[in-house]
C-alpha positions as CSV (number, residue, x, y, z in Angstrom):
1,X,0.0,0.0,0.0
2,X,1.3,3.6,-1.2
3,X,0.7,6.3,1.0
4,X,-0.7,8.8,-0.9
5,X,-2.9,8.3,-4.0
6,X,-3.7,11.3,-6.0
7,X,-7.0,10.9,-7.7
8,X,-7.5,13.2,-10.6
9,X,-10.6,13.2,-13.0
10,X,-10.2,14.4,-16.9
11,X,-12.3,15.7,-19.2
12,X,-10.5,16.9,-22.6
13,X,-7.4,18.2,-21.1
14,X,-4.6,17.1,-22.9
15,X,-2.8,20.1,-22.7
16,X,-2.6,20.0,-19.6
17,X,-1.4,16.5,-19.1
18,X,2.4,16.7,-19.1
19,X,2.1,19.9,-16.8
20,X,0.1,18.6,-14.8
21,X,2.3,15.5,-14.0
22,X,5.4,17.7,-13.7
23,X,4.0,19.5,-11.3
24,X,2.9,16.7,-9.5
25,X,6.6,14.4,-9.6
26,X,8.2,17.6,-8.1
27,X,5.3,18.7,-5.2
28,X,5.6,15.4,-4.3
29,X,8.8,13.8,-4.7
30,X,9.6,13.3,-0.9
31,X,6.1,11.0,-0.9
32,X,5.4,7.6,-1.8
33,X,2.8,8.5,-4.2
34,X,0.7,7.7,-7.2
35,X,-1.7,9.0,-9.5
36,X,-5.1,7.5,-10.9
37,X,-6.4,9.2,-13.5
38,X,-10.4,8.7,-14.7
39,X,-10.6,9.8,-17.9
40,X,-14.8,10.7,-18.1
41,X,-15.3,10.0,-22.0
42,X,-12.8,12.4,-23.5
43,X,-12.4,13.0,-27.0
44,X,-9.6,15.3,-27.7
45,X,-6.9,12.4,-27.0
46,X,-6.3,13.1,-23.5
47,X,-6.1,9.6,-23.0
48,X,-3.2,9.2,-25.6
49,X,-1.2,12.2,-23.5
50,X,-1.7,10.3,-20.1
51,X,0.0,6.7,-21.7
52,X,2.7,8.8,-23.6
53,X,3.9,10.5,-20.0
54,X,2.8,8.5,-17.4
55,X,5.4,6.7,-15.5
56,X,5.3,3.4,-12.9
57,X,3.2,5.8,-10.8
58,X,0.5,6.6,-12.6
59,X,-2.3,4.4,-13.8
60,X,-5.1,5.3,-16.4
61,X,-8.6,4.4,-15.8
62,X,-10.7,4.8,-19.1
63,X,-14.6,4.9,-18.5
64,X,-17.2,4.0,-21.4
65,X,-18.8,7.2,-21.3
66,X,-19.0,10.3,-19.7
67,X,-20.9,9.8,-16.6
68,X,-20.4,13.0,-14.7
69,X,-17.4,14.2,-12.3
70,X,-19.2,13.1,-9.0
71,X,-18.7,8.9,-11.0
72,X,-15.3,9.3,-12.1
73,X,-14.5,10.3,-8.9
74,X,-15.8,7.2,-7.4
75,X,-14.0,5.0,-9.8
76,X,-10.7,6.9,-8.9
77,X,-11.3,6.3,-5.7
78,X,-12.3,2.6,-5.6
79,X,-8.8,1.7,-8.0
80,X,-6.7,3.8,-5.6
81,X,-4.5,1.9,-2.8
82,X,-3.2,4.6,-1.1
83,X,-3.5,4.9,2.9
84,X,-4.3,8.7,2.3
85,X,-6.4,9.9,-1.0
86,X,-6.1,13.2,-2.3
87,X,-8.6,14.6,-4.9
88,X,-7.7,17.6,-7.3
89,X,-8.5,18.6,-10.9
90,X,-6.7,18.3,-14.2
91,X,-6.8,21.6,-15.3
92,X,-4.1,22.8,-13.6
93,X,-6.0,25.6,-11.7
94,X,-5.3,23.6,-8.3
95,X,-1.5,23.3,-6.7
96,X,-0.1,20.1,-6.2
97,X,2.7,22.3,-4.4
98,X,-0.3,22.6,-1.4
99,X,-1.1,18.5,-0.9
100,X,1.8,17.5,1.3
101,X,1.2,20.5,3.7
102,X,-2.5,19.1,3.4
103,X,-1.1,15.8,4.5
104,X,1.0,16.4,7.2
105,X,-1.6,18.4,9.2
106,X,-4.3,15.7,8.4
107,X,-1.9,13.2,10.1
108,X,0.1,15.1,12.4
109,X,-3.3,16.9,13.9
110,X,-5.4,13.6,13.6
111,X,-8.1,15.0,10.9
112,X,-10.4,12.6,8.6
113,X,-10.6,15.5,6.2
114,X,-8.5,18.3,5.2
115,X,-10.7,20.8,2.3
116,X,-8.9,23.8,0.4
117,X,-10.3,27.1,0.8
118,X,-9.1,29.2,-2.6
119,X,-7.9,32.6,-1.0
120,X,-7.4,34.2,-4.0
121,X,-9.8,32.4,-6.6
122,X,-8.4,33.2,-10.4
123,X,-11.6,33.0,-12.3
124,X,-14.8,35.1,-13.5
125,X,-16.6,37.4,-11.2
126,X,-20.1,37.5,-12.2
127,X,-20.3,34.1,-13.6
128,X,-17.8,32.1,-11.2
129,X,-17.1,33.9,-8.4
130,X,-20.3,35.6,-7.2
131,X,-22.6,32.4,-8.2
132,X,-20.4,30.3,-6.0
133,X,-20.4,32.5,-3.0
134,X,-23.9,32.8,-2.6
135,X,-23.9,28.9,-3.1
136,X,-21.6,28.4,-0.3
137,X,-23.5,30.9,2.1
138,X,-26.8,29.1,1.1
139,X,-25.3,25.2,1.7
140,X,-23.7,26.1,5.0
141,X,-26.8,27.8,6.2
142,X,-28.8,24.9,5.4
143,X,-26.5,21.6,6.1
144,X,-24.2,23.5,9.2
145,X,-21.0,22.4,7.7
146,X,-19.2,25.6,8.0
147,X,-16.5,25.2,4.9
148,X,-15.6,28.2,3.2
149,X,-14.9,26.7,0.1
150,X,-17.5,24.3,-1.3
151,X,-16.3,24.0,-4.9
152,X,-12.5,23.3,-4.2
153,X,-11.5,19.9,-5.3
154,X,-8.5,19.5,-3.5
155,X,-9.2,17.6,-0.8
156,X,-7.2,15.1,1.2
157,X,-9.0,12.1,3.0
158,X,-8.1,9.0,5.3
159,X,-8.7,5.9,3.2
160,X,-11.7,5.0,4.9
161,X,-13.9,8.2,4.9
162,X,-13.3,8.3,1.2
163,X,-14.0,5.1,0.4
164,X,-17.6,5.2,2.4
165,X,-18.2,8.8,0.9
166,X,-21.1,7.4,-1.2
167,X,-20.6,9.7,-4.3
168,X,-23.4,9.8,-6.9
169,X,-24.8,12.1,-9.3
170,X,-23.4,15.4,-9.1
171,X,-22.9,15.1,-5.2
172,X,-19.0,15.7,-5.6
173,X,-19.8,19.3,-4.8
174,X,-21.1,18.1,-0.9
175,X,-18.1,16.1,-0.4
176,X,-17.9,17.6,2.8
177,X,-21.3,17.2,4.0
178,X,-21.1,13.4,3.0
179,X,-18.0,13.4,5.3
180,X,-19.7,15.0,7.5
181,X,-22.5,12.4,8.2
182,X,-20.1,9.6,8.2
183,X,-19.3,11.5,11.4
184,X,-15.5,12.8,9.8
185,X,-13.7,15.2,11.1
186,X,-13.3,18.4,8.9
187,X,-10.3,21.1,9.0
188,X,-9.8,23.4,5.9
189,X,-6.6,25.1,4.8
190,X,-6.2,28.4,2.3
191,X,-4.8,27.0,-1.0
192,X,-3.3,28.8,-4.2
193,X,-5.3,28.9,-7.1
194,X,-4.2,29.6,-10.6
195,X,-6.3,30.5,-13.8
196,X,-7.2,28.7,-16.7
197,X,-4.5,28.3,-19.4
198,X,-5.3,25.5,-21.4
199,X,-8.7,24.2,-22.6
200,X,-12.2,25.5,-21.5
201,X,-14.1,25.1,-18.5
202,X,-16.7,22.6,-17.9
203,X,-19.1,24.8,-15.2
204,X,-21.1,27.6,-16.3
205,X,-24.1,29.3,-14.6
206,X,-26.3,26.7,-14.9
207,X,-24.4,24.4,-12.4
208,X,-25.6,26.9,-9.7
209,X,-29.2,25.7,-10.1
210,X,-28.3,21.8,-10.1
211,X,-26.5,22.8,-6.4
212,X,-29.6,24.2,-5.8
213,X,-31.8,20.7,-6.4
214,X,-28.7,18.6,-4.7
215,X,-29.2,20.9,-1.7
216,X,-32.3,19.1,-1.0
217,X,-31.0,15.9,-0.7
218,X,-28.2,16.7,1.3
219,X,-30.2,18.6,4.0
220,X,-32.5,15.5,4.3
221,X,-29.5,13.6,4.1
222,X,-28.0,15.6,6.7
223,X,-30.8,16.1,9.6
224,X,-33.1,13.6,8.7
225,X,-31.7,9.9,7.0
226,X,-32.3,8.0,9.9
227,X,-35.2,9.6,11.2
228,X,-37.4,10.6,8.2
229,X,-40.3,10.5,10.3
230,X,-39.7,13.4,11.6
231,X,-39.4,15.1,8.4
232,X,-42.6,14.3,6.9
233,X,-44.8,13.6,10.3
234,X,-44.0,16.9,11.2
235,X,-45.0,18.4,8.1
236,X,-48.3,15.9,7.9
237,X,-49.6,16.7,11.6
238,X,-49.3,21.0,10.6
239,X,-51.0,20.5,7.7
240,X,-53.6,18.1,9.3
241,X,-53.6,20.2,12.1
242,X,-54.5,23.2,9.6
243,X,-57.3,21.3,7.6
244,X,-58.5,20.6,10.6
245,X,-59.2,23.3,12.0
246,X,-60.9,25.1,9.1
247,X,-62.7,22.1,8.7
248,X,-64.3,22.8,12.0
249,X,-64.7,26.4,11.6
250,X,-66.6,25.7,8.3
251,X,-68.8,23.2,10.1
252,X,-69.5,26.0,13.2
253,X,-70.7,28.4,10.1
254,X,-72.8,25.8,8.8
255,X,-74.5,24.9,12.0
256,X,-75.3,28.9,12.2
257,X,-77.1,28.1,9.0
258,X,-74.8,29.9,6.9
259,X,-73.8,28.4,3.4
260,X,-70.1,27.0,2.9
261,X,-70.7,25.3,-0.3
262,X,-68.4,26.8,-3.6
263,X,-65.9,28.9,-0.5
264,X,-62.3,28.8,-1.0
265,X,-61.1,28.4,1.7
266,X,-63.3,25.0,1.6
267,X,-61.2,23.7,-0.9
268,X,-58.0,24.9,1.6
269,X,-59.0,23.0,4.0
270,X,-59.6,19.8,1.9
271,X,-56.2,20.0,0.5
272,X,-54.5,20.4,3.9
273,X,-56.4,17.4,5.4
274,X,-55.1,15.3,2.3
275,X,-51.6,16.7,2.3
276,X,-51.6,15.8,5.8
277,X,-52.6,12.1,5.3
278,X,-50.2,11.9,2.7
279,X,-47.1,12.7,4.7
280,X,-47.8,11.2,7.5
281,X,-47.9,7.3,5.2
282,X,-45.0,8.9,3.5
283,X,-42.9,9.0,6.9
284,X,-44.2,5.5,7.7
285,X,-42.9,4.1,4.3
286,X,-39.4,6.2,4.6
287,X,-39.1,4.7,8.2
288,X,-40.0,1.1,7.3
289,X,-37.1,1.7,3.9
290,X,-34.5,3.0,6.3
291,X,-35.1,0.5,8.6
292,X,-34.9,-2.3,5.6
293,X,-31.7,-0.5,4.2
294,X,-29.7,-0.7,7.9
295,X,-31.1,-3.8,9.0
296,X,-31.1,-5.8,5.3
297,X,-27.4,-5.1,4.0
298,X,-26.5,-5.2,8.0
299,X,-25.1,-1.6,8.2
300,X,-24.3,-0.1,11.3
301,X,-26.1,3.5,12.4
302,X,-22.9,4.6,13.7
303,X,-19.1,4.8,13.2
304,X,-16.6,4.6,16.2
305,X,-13.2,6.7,15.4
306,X,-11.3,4.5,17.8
307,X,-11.6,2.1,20.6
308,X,-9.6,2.5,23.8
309,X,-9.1,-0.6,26.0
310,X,-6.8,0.4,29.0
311,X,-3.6,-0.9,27.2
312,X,-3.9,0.5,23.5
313,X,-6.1,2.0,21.5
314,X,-6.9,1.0,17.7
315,X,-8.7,3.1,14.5
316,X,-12.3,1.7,14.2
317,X,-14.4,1.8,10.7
318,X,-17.4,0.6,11.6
């Protein structure tokens, strides 16, 4: 086992290939490294670059298609061997100068995660810069995992939070809050940032709206996987509770011999007695599936860091 693997995913850089990998030998040639790279369906012979300079280090893996950063970063991650696992991009925009600082204060501090923060961020204003702030101040209101820096790839894990980080669909960009409910340990550190030279970037404005829709999942993720019940009951008995009680002030009026038939706020209180119905079964049928999920593929609710038994202690992953 390596100590360091250096998980990088590609799409169409091939520019920035041998760069890239020179930078890389001399940041870290005082580590026993390598590099996977997951090439996400390129077509401008990046693939061609990586076998022409790679060296007994680095290893290629080639998937069909292009399936999306979050998957190629699982696949990375699942060929590395490395004790540690470090994630950065191939466009050159990250340091590979900043990942053995990154390492030796995740191991000499005892962290599970070590995030870069981009002090001084070389791209657009209005389209990159601005969008992404208000991103960040959005998902750290709503998940309470306070990282500056949400869209900074360079990261360096322990092996086993980043092989449980359960990565899928564009959920790369919640690394942090996937670590976070694994119970991991999170410390971030300012990194340099350089712009663009070579090829064109694959994030434009409309990323900021599919953060948006993955920022649902991550808050019930986050506050409510094991306990959905108290999502959706909570939600069903207010809107119950509000269907209710017009339904009972609209039966008061007709007793008084007043007519409710063809009033709006009839048809309110009909909707909030069937909402309320609704979400109550839907909490009973997300309870019964978590409970079938933990129970049926016999994982455990919890994870214990380590375990302490008078004489030694010993790193738990369960």
């Amino acid at each position: 086992m390596r100590e360091l693997s250096v998980v990088i995913t590609v799409l169409n850089e091939r520019d920035n290939i041998e760069p890239l990998l020179a930078e890389i030998r001399k940041a870290l040639n005082n580590i026993d490294y390598e590099v996977i790279f997951v090439d996400d369906g390129s077509s401008d012979g990046t693939q061609k670059k990586i076998r022409e300079y790679a060296d007994e280090r680095n290893s290629l893996v080639e998937l069909r298609k292009n399936y999306g950063q979050s998957t190629a970063m699982t696949a990375g991650i699942d060929h590395a061997s490395g004790k540690y696992i470090a994630l950065i991009d191939g466009d050159l925009q990250n340091d590979p100068s900043d990942i053995p600082f990154m390492l030796q204060k995740l191991k000499d501090e005892d962290w599970d995660v070590v995030a870069g923060n981009r002090v001084k961020r070389q791209d657009g204003m209005f389209l990159r810069k601005v969008p992404s702030k208000i991103a960040n101040a959005i998902i750290r209101r709503m998940t309470g995992v306070y990282i500056k820096d949400y869209g900074c790839t360079l990261k360096v894990f322990k092996r086993e939070i980043a092989e449980d980080l359960g990565i899928y669909g564009e959920l790369h960009r919640f690394i942090p809050v996937l670590a976070k409910l694994q119970g991991a340990s999170i410390t971030q550190v300012d990194v340099k940032h350089h712009a663009r030279i070579h090829g064109t970037s694959k994030y434009g404005l409309g990323r900021t709206f599919k953060v948006m829709a993955d920022l649902i999942t991550m808050v019930f993720f986050r506050k409510y996987i094991q306990k959905p019940m108290h999502l959706f009951g909570t939600l069903g008995f207010i809107s119950l509770g509000l269907g209710l009680m017009i339904n009972i002030y609209l039966l008061i009026l007709k007793i008084m011999g007043q007519d409710i038939w063809g009033k709006p706020i009839l048809i309110l209180g009909l909707i909030f007695l069937i909402a309320g119905i609704q979400l109550i079964t839907f909490g009973i049928l997300a309870e019964i599936n978590v409970r079938t999920y933990f129970e049926g593929t016999n994982r455990k609710t919890y994870q214990v860091r380590r375990i302490f038994n008078g004489q030694n202690e010993k790193l738990e992953n369960s």
